[in-house]
C-alpha positions in Angstrom: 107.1 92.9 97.5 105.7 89.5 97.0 106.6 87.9 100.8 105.2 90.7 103.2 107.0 91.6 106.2 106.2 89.9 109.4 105.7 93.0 111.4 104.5 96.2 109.9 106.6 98.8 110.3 109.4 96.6 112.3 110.8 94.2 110.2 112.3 96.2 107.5 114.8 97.7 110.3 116.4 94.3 109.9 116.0 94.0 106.0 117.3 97.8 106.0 120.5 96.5 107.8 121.3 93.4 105.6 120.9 95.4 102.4 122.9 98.2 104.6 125.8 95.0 105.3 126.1 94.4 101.7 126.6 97.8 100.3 129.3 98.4 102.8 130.9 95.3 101.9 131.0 96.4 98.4 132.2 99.5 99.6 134.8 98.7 101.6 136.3 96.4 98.6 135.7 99.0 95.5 136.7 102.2 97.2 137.9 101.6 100.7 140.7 98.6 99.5 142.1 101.4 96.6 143.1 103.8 99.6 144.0 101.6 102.2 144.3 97.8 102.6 144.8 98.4 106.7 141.8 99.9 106.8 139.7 98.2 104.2 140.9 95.2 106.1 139.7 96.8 109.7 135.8 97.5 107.8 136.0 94.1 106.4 136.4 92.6 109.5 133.8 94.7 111.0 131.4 93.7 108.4 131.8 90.1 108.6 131.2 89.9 112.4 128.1 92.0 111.7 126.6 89.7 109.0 127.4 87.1 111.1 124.9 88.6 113.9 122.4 89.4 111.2 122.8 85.1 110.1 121.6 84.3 113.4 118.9 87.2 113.4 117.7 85.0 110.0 117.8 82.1 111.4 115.6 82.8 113.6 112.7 84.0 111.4 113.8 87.5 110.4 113.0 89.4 108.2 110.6 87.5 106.3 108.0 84.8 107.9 109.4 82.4 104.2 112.5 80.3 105.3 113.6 79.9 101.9 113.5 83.6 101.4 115.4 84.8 104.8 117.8 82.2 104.0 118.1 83.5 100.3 119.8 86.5 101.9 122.7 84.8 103.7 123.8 83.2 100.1 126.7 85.3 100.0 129.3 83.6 102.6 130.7 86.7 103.7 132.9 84.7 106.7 134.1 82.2 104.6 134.4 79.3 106.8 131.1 78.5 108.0 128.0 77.3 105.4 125.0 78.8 106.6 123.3 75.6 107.5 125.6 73.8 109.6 125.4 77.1 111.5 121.5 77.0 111.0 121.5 73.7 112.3 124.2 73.2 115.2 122.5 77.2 116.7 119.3 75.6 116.6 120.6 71.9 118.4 122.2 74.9 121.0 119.0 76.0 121.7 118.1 72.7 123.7 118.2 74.7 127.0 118.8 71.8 129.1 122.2 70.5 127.0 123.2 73.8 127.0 127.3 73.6 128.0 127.3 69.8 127.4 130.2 68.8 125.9 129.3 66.5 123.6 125.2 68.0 123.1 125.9 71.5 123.2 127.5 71.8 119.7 128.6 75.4 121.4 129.8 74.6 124.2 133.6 75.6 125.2 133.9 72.8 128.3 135.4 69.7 127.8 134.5 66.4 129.3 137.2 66.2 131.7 138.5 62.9 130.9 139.3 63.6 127.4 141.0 67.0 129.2 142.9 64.3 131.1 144.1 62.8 127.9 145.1 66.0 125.7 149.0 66.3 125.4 151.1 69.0 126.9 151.2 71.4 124.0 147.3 71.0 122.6 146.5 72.0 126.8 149.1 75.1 126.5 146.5 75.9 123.2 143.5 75.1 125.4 144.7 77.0 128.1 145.8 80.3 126.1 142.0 79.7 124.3 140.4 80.3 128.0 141.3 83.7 128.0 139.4 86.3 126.5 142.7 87.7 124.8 143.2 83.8 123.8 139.7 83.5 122.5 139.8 86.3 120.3 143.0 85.5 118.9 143.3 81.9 119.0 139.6 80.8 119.2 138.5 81.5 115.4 141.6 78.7 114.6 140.8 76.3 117.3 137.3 76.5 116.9 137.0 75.7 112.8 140.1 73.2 113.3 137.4 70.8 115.7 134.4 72.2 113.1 136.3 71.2 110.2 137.2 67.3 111.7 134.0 66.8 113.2 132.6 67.8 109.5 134.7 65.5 107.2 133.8 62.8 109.7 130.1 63.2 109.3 130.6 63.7 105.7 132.9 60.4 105.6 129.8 58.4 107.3 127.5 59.7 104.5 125.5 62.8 106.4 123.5 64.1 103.5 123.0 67.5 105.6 126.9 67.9 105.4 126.8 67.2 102.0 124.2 69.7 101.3 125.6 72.1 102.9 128.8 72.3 101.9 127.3 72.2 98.2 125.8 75.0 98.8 128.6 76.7 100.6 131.3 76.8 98.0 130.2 78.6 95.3 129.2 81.4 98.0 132.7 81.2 98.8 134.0 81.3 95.0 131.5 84.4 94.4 132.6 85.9 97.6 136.4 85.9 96.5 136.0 86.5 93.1 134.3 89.7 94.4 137.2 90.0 96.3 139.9 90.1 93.2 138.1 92.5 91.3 139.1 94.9 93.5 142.4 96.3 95.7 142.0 94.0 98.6 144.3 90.9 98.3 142.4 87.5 99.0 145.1 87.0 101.4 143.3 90.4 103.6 140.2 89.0 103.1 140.9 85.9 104.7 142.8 87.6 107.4 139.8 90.2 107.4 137.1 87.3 107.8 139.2 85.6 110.5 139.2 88.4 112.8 135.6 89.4 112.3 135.2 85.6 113.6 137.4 87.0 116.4 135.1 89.7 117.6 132.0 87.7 117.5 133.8 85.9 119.9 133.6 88.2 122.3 129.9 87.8 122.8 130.2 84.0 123.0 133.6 84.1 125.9 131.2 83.8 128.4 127.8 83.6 127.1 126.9 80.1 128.9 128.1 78.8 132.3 128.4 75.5 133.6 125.3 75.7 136.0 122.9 73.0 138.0 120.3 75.0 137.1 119.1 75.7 133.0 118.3 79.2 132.9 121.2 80.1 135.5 123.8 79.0 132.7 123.0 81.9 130.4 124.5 85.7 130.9 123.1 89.1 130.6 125.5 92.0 129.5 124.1 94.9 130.1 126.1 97.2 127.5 124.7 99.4 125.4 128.0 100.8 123.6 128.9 99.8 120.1 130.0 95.9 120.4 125.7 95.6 121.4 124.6 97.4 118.5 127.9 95.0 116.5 125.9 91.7 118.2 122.3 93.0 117.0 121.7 93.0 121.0 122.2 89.5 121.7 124.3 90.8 124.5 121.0 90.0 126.5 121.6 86.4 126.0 119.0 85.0 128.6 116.1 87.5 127.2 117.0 85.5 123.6 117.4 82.2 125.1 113.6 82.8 126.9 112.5 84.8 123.5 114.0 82.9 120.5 112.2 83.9 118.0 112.0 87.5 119.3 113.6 90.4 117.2 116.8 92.3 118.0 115.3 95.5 118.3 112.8 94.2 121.2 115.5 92.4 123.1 116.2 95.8 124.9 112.6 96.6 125.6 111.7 93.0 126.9 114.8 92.9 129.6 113.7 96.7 130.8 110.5 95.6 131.4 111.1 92.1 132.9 114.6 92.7 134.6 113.9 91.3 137.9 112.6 88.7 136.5 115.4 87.6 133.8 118.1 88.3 136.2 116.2 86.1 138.9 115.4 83.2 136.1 119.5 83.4 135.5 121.0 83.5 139.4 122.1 87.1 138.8 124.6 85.9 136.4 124.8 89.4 134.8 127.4 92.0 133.0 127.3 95.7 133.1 129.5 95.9 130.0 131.8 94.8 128.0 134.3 96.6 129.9 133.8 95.1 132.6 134.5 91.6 131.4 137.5 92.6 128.7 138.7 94.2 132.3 138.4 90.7 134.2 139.2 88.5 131.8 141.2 89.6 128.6 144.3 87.8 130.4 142.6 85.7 133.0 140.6 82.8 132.4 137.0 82.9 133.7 136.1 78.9 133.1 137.8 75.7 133.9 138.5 73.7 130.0 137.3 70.4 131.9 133.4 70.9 132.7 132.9 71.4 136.6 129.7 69.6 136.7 130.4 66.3 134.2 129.4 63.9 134.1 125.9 64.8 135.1 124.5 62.5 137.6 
């Protein structure tokens, strides 16, 4: 291999896993799709919220110390909806701890600035509202979410942002590759889409309550302490602070860096912690956790 590994012995977990994310996707198209389209539809969706954790592992300098070559392996769009470096770009912007939850800075953020909340007709707050949920979010949030994305692109691309451009250029054949895959096998396109929707959906999930509106920078970021399949799913990002602190740190030493610094992370976060997923789908799959209008805006 030409580009070595970053870490000896390490990094090819994460190289292991993307070839591993492909091979199922073919998979699940070839085989799975000609004995059920439920169930091919169920791995598909699976598989898409797991290359979408494995994006964000790239994005952060994994597997491979070459940028051109990690981002190589993210060619195929498996999502759909989403070009790889708008997502490169607007995770990395998120990653200014102190705009973090900013409505208008934090290009992840889920608050509001509460006088455009004050402005939002009836029926768009009913949407808002159901979104606050975790039930909402899964559901609903994947629409709403790409809906904004999708204006707030064709206005950037309307005032000539070459990055849009550039992106989307390189975006579209994915996409074309992606569903011509797609038609040579079983699966309709129309499962596929629905498929790459709800993997959007779990990934959502992780990000319900991943930041909170907090004076304080590194008390606006959660830890979830699970261990169970939807960490494994999120490549460990569950321990959001320990990323937030170690960016460029890989998934598999996420786990090892909280154990040995735990006191520490949940001191630098004001104990704003998880013990699992359970817990929260438990709390808040019909309940909102979060007012829409941020608490704390405008900051003084």
């Amino acid at each position: 291999m030409s580009e070595p590994l970053q870490k000896a012995g390490r990094e090819w977990l994460t190289l292991t896993l993307i070839v591993a994310c492909y091979a199922t996707w073919i998979a699940t198209l070839l085989w799975g799709a000609d004995w059920s389209i439920l169930l091919a539809t169920l791995a598909s969706m699976l598989v898409v919220a797991f290359h979408s954790s494995l994006t964000h592992e790239v994005l952060h300098g994994h597997p491979f110390k070459s940028k051109a070559l990690n981002e190589a392996l993210m060619f195929l769009p498996l999502s759909l909806f989403i070009p790889y470096n708008r997502f490169r770009d607007q995770h990395l912007s998120h990653h200014r701890d102190s705009n973090l939850t900013d409505p208008y800075d934090d290009p992840e953020s889920n608050y509001l600035d509460p006088a455009v909340w004050a402005t939002l007709p009836g029926w768009k707050r009913m949407i808002y509202r159901a979104n606050n949920t975790l039930a909402g979010r899964i559901l609903l949030g994947p629409g709403l979410g790409q809906t904004n994305f999708f204006i707030e692109e064709w206005r950037a691309a309307r005032r000539g942002d070459r990055a849009v451009w550039l992106a989307w250029a390189l975006h579209l054949p994915g996409v074309v590759i992606v569903l011509w895959v797609v038609s040579l096998s079983d699966m309709p396109i129309w499962a596929y889409v629905v498929a790459a929707y709800l993997g959007l959906g779990l990934i959502k999930i992780r990000t319900f309550l991943e930041h909170r509106a907090n004076a304080s920078v590194r008390g606006r970021t959660v830890i979830v302490e699970d261990r169970g399949p939807l960490s494994y799913l999120f490549l460990n990002n569950n321990l959001h602070v320990v990323h937030h602190m170690n960016p460029t740190a890989a998934w598999y030493d996420l786990p090892g860096l909280y154990q040995r610094g735990k006191e520490r992370y949940q001191s630098c976060n004001e104990g704003y912690v998880y013990p699992s997923y359970a817990r929260i789908f438990q709390q808040y799959f019909l309940r909102a956790k979060d007012p829409i209008a941020h608490p704390l805006w405008p900051a003084e």
